[in-house]
C-alpha positions in Angstrom: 63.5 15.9 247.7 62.9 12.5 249.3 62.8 10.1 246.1 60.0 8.0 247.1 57.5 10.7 248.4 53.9 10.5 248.1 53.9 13.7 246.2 57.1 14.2 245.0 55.4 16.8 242.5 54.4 19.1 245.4 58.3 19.3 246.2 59.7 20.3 242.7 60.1 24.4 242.6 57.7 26.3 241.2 59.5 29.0 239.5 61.4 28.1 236.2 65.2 28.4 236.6 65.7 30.2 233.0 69.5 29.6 233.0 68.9 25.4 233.5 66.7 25.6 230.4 69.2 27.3 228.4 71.8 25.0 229.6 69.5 22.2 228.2 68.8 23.8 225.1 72.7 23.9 224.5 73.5 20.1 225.5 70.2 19.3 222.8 71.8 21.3 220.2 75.2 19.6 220.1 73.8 16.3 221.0 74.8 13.3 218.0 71.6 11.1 219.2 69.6 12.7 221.8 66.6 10.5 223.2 63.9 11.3 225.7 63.3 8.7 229.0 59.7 9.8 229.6 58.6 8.0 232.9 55.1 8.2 234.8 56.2 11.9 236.4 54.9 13.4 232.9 51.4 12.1 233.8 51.6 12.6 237.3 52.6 16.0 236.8 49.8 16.6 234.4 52.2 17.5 231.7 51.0 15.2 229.0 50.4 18.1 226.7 53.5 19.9 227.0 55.4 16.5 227.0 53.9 16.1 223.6 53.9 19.1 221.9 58.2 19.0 223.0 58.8 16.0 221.0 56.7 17.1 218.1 59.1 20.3 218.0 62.2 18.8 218.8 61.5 14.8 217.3 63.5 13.3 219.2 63.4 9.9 220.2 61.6 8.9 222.9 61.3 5.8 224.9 59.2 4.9 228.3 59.4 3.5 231.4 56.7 0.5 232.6 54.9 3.1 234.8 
């Protein structure tokens, strides 16, 4: 993926790779302070509400970037 695309969304894969998720799941669950780096690929992905309803569930921390 070329980092400064026009539509780097249109590049990402669009099938869920089930073993990354539970690889993330594991890091989260042993993780002292976790914290979330949300930049502007959450709105430009349209993922606003699934970004959301993740930090409800898990409260973690997040912070943003200036996008």
């Amino acid at each position: 993926m070329e980092a400064f695309s026009e539509n780097p969304c249109s590049e990402l894969p669009k099938r869920i790779n089930k073993n990354i998720i539970k690889q993330v799941i594991k890091l989260l669950q042993v993780s002292c302070r976790p914290i979330i780096l949300a930049g502007g690929g959450v709105r430009a992905s349209k993922a606003d509400n699934e970004f959301f309803q993740f930090i409800r569930e898990t409260r973690i921390p997040v912070v943003t970037s200036l996008m």
